[in-house]
Structure formats: structure tokens, C-alpha cells
N, C-alpha and C positions, 0 to 999 in steps of 0.2 A: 360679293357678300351682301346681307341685307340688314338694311338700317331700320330698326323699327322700333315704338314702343309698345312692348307686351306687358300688360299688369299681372305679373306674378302670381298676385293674390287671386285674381279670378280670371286666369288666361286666356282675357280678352286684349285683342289687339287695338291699342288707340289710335296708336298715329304710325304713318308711314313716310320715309323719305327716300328721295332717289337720290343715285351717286352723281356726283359731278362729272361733265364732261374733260375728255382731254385737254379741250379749248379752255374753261374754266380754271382748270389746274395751272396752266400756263399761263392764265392772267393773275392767280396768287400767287406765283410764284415770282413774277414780274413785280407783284406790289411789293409782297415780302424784303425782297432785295434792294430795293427803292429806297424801302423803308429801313434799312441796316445802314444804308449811306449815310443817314441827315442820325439816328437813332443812337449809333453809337458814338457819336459826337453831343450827346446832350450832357447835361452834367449829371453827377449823383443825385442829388438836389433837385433835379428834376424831372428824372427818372420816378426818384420818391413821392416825389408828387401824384404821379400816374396811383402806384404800386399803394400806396397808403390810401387814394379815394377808393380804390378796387374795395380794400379791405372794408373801408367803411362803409360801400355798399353795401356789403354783403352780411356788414353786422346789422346794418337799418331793417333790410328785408332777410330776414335768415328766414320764415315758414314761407316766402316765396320761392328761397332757392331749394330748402330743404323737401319742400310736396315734389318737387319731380324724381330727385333719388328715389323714395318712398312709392311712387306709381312706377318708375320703371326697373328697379331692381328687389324692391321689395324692402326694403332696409326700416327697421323700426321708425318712427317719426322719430323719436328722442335722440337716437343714434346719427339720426340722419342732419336733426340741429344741431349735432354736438359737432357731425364732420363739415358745416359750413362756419362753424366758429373755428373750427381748428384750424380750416384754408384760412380765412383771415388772420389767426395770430400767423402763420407762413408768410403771408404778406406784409404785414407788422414788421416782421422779425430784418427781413430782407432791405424792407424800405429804411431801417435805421441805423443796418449793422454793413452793409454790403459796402459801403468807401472806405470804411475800416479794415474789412477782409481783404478787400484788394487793393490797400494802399501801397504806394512802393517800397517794395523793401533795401534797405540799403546793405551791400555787402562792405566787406572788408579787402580788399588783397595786397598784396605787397608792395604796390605801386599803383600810382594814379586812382582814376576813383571807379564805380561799377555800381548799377543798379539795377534792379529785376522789375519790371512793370508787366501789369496784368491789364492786357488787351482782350476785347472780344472776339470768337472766332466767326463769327458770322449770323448766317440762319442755319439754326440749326428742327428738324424731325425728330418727335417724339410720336411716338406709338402705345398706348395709352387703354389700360383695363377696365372693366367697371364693377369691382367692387367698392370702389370710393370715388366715384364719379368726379367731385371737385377736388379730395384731396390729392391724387393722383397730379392733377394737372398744379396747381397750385404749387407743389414742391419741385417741378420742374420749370414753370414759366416764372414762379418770383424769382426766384434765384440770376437767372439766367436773361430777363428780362433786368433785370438791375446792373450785371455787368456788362450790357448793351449789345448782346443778341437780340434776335428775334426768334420768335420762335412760330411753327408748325405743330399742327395735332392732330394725328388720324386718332380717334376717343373709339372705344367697343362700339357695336352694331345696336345691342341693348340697349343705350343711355343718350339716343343722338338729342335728347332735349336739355337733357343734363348739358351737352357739348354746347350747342347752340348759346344757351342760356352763360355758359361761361364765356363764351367770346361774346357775345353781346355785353359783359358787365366791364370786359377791358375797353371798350370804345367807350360805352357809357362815363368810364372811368377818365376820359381824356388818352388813352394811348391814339396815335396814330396808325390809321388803316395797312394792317402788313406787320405790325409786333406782334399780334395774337392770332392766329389764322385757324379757323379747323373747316379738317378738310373731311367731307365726308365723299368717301374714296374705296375702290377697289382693291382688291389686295396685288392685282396684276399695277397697277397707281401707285401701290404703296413702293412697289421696285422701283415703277419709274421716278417718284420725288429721293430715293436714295442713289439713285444712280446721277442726279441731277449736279451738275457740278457746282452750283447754288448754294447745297444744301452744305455744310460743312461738318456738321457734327450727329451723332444721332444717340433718343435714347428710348429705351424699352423698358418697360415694365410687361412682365405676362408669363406664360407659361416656356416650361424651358425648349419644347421644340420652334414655338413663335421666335425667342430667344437665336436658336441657332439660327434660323434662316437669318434674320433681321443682321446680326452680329456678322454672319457670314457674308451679305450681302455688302456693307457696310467695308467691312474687311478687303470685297474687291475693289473698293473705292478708295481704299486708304483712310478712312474716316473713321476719325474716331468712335466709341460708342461705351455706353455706358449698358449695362443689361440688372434687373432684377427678377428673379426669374422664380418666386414664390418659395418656401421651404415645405419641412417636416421636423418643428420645431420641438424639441424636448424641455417638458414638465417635470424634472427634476423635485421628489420630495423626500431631502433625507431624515433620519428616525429622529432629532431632536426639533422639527419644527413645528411649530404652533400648529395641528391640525385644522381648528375651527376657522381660522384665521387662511389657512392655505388653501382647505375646502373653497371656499368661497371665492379666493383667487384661481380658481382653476375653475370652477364656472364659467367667470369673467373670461375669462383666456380661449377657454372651447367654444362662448356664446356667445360673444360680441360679433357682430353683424353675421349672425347666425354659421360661425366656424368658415365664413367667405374670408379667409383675412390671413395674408401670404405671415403674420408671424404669431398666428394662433393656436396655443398648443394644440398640438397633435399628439405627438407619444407620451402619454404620462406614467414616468418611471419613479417607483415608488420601492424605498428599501423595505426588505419581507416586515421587519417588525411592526411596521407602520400600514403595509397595505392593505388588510382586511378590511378596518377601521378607516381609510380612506376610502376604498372603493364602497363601502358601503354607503357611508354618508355622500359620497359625488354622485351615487346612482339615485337614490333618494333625492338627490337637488334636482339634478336632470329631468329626472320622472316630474316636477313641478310645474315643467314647462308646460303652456296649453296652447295651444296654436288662434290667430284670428286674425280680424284684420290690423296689418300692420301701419295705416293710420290712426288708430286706437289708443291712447296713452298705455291704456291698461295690458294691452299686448304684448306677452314676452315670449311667442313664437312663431316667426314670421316665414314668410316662405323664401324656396333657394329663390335666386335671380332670373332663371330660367328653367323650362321643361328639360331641355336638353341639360343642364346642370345634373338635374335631380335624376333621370335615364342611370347618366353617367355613375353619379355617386352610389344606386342603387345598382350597379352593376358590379362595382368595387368591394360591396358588401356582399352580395351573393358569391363570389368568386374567392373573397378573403376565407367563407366559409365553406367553401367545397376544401380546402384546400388545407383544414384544419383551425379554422379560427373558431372560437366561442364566443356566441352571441350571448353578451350578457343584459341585451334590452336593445329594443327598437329594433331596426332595420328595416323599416318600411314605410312607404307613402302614409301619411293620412289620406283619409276618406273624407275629401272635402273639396271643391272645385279650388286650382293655384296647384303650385308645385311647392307643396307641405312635404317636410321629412321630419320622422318621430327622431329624437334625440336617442341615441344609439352610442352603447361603449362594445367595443371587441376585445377580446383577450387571447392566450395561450395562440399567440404568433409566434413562428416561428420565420426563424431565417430563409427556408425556402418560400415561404406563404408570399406571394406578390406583393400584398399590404406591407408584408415589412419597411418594402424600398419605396411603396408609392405615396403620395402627396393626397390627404383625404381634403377635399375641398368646402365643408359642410360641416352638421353638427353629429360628427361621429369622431369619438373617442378611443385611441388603441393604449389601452391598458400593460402596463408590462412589469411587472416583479423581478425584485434584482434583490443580491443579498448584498452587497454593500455600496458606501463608496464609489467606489473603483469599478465595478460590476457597472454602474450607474451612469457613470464617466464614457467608459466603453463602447457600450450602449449607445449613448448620445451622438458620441462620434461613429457611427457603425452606420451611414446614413451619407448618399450621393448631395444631398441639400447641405447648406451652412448659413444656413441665413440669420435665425436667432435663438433663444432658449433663455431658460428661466432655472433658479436654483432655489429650491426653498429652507432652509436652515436656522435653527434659532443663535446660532455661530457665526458674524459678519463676516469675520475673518477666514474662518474654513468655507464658507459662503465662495471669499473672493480667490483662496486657491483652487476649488472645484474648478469655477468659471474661467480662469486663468489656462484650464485643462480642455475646454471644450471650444472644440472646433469651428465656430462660425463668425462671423462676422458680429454680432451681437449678442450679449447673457447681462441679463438683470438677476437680482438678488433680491428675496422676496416680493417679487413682483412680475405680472406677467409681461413678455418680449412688447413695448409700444412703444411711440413715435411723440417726439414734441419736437418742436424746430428749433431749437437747440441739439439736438442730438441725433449725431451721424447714422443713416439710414442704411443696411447695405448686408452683402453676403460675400461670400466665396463659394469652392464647389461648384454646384450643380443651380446654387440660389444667385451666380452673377459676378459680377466686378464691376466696379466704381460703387461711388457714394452720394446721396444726396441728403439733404437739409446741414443745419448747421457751417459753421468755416468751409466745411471741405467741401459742402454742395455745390459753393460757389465757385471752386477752384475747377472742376472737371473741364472747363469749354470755354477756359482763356488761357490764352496764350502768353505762358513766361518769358517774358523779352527780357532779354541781358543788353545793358545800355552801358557800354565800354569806355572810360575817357585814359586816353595816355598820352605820355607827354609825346610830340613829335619826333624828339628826337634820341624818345629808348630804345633801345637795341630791337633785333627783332626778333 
């Protein structure tokens, strides 16, 4: 594969990187492991150490780390300092709470005494997207770097500066050579660090065939793995919610790092009484959007990540509408050097239309009218993904039985599907298994030792 950074906004190529050799691979992999021997024997305390400067690097210089998301993937400037403040509160979060998460716990049994201690399992492979360049890596290496792994990173082909620039902020940081590694790697490389009997654990974020392979492979090693494998999140607007109020939240939801964002509405289901009057005003917001450059403050329409992105997504729209869909705005490139896509809502899907089941990865909206409730509910669930989803109701309560009905791994209530490190990350379906941030992030890649005491001489 090829590492490189293409500037979105005018699809020129800046920088180029070659993969590492076999020989290379074999001496991070030698360090890595070196480095898990002396690493998970450090204390919490000093661990935090590491994990807290990390963080406060990255708040010192946040428009150093954030200009290269913005040159290599294209991500608003604003967007893109919000997502190197938000890697830091992850590290924050990790460095103060993590000897807490994994303190031992004490059982109870009928005799003698039992404790459950939480060990590290090694080095463990992450495989790693770029639509969040830092935060991506940040919810996997705090966590996991705190209960005294180490950890590896093959980062997307798109973002190698993004990657660099993070493993150089963990040294900077004080970690020792071999806690943070990224590898810039072939995908034939990427079998051989999972097949490596080193490697202990592995995790994924990406798309769900990336997903199978990685999981698959993983699987023939016995190794654990954790997978997130993006959604097709449902925008739930039932008839008594604040519309002007919702309107606006469902903007945020479709246009936050321009619809690149595995829990960004996608289907928005909207009961009939209500829909007119939403669709009208979200298309009206949408149509607001103007495309430029996305180092610009004043820019609210940036380009996809890649040419090949933008291909794709315009081929998903063409196809949705052969096939029955109605284009009620957009569907096509701008006319302007970058890979621009006009903001675009589809409707009158039906269940055979492809679009129904597929994952739109951009700023295109699938529209869909329901007459109630439960129509709504159905709907939601009627979908290979379960990653997250949103309920909008002026009813808390009826708010939190919908959500209680709907199938994914995550549902906010008035508010769109998002992330804080406090709060568990994750899917089921077709969007993954395991969790990351918050308590549970930390649990996935230690080992729960049971420590046994009995007396000598009780029966057996």
C-alpha cells in the first residue's frame, strides 16, 4: 500500500513515505518487547507520568498537531483543534483513573480468602483509521499504555504525518523506546506482526471487511481482538420534539468532520407528522453550507479525505438512484480543484435499494418517514450495523424506553451519537465487539488473575 500525504483541498501530493523493511519490523519488534519487560513493572504513578506530559504537550502546541489532520485529511482547522484537545482530555482521563480501574478486587468465598488482579497482556497491534488521526490512536494507546502494555500502530496510508508526529509526542513525552511504535507497514507486514507470537492482543478500527480479515487472522492465533467496524446510525425525530432545537442537532450529526464519522447520523427517521417541516428546514441548513479552504476559520465545507473517498461515495449515490432513490439535493462533486462533495439528502428508499443496508461515509443524508413510534423503532433496528443512534423527544422518559428498544451498542437522547472518555465506545452487529474509553476500555487487554489462598489443610 502507499503512504502518503495528498492535500484534499487541492490534490496535490506533499509528502511521500516508504514502508519499512522486513529487517526493520524485526528490530520494533525486538524493541517493543524489551520494552514490556522493564514497562509493565513500572508503577501507576509513573506511568502517569509519561501519559499526563503526552497530554500536556499536546495542549501547549494543539495548531501544531492540529495543521497536519487539516493538510492531510482535510478536517476543518476548528474540528481538527477540538480533536487534539479531546486526545488529551483521553490522556487526562487514563493518567488519573486507570489504578483505580484496575485495582484488585476482592472476592468473597466460603473459605479462605481470593482476589482478582489485573495484569497486562503484553504488546499488543492496533490497526488504525484516518478519520481522527489522533483521536483514533489516543483511546487505544492511553488506556492500554497505563495498564502496562505496549503498544504498536499501523495508522491509514492518508495521515503517515499525523502518525509520525504522534509517536514522536510519546518519546518527547518521556515513554521509553518500544511503548509507542508506529509502524509504517504493508498489508502482507500487517499478517506478519499478527501472526508474530509477540504480539498478544489486537485491535481494529475500519471498515467491516478490513474488520473480518484482521479479526479472522487474529482468531488463527488465538489472540484476542477487539474490532469497531463503523455504523449506519439512526436519527430518530419523534412528533413532540423541539424541532428548531433538533434541526440543528442533526446538522451537527450529518456535518461534523464532513459525515467522515463512524457514529454520524446517517438515516434520519422522522415520524410523518413532523416530517415535512423537518425536511424542509435540514435541507435549507444543508444548502448553507459553502465549500473552501479548510484552513480557513470561516469554512463550513471542507473536502472528503480522499479522491478515492469521494469516487466511492459518488458511486453510492448514482446507484442508490438508479435503483429508486430520490435525490432531494446535491449529489455531486463541486467544481473546484480537492475532492468537494455538495451536501446531499436521498429519500423514498426502499428496502431492495442497496443504500438501504450500505454505510454512506460523507455528507449525504438518507431520509426516511415513518408513521409512528414503533414504525421508527423497527426501522432503526432493520440495519447489519449497531454501533450508535440518537432519539429526539421532548419526553425523557419515553426518550429512554425507545432507546432501551434499539439495537446498538450506543443511543443518546437528545443529542447526537458522541464520544467523551468517560463514556464506553463500541457496537455490536456488523459495527464490532469490545469497548473502548471509559472503565471498560481499560479492561479489554488485562488479564484477570484469580489469586487463591486456602488453608492447607481443607479437603480437596
Amino acid at each position: 500500500m502507499s503512504y502518503q500525504s495528498v492535500n484534499p483541498a487541492t490534490g496535490k501530493v506533499v509528502k511521500k513515505f516508504k514502508e519499512i523493511t522486513n529487517k526493520q519490523l524485526e528490530t520494533s519488534l525486538k524493541t517493543a518487547a524489551t520494552c514490556f519487560d522493564t514497562w509493565r513493572f513500572k508503577t501507576f504513578t509513573e506511568r502517569a507520568i509519561v501519559v499526563a506530559k503526552a497530554a500536556a504537550i499536546l495542549r501547549a502546541r494543539v495548531d501544531d498537531f492540529a495543521k497536519p489532520v487539516t493538510l492531510e485529511m482535510g478536517k476543518l482547522i476548528a474540528e481538527s483543534r477540538g480533536e487534539v484537545e479531546l486526545s488529551a482530555d483521553i490522556l487526562d482521563y487514563y493518567a488519573k483513573n486507570a489504578e483505580s480501574f484496575l485495582a484488585p478486587q476482592t472476592l468473597k468465598p466460603n473459605s479462605g480468602e481470593a482476589v482478582i488482579e489485573c495484569t497486562p497482556f503484553g504488546v499488543l497491534f492496533g490497526v488504525q483509521p484516518w478519520n481522527f488521526p489522533y483521536y483514533q490512536l489516543a483511546r487505544f494507546a492511553a488506556p492500554n499504555l497505563m495498564a502496562g502494555n505496549v503498544v504498536m500502530v499501523k495508522h491509514a496510508g492518508c495521515v503517515p504525518q499525523c502518525a509520525i508526529a504522534f509517536e514522536k509526542l510519546w518519546l518527547e513525552a518521556g515513554a521509553p523506546a518500544g511503548a509507542y511504535t508506529n509502524l509504517i507497514i504493508s498489508y502482507d507486514q500487517v499478517n506478519r506482526v499478527i501472526d508474530d507470537p509477540r504480539i498478544k492482543g489486537v485491535a481494529l478500527t475500519g471498515s467491516v471487511d478490513a474488520g473480518k480479515n484482521v479479526a479472522a487472522r487474529a482468531g488463527q492465533n488465538l489472540k484476542k481482538s477487539t474490532m469497531e467496524l463503523g455504523g449506519s446510525d439512526a436519527f430518530i425525530v419523534l412528533e413532540d420534539a423541539d424541532l428548531e432545537k433538533t434541526v440543528k442537532w442533526a446538522v451537527w450529526a450529518k456535518m461534523n468532520n464532513m459525515g467522515q464519522c463512524c457514529v454520524a447520523g446517517k438515516r434520519f427517521i422522522v415520524v410523518d407528522s413532523l416530517a415535512d417541516k423537518f425536511l424542509e428546514k435540514f435541507q435549507a441548513a444543508l444548502a448553507a453550507f459553502k465549500p473552501g479552504d479548510p484552513m480557513d476559520w470561516a469554512t463550513n465545507l471542507g473536502p472528503l479525505s480522499t479522491e478515492a473517498a469521494l469516487v466511492q461515495l459518488l458511486g453510492q449515490i448514482k446507484r442508490a438512484v438508479s435503483k429508486g432513490a430520490k435525490l432531494v439535493m446535491g449529489g455531486e462533486r463541486i467544481d473546484r480543484p480537492g475532492s468537494y462533495m455538495e451536501t446531499t439528502i436521498l429519500t423514498n428508499i426502499k428496502p431492495s435499494n442497496p443504500a438501504y443496508r450500505e454505510e454512506f461515509f460523507g455528507p449525504v443524508a438518507l431520509f426516511f418517514r415513518v408513521k409512528d413510534e414503533d414504525e421508527a423503532v423497527a426501522l432503526a433496528n432493520d440495519s447489519e450495523f449497531g454501533l450508535g443512534g440518537s432519539v429526539f423527544t421532548a419526553d425523557v422518559a419515553r426518550g429512554k424506553r425507545v432507546a432501551s428498544r434499539i439495537d446498538t451498542g450506543m443511543v443518546f437522547i437528545n443529542h447526537p451519537t458522541w464520544t467523551a472518555s468517560d463514556l464506553p465506545f463500541g457496537g455490536i452487529k456488523n459495527s464490532g465487539y469490545g469497548r473502548e474509553l471509559s472503565s471498560l476500555g481499560i479492561q479489554e487487554f488485562v488479564n484477570k488473575k484469580l489469586v487463591r489462598v486456602s488453608s492447607i489443610d481443607a479437603p480437596a
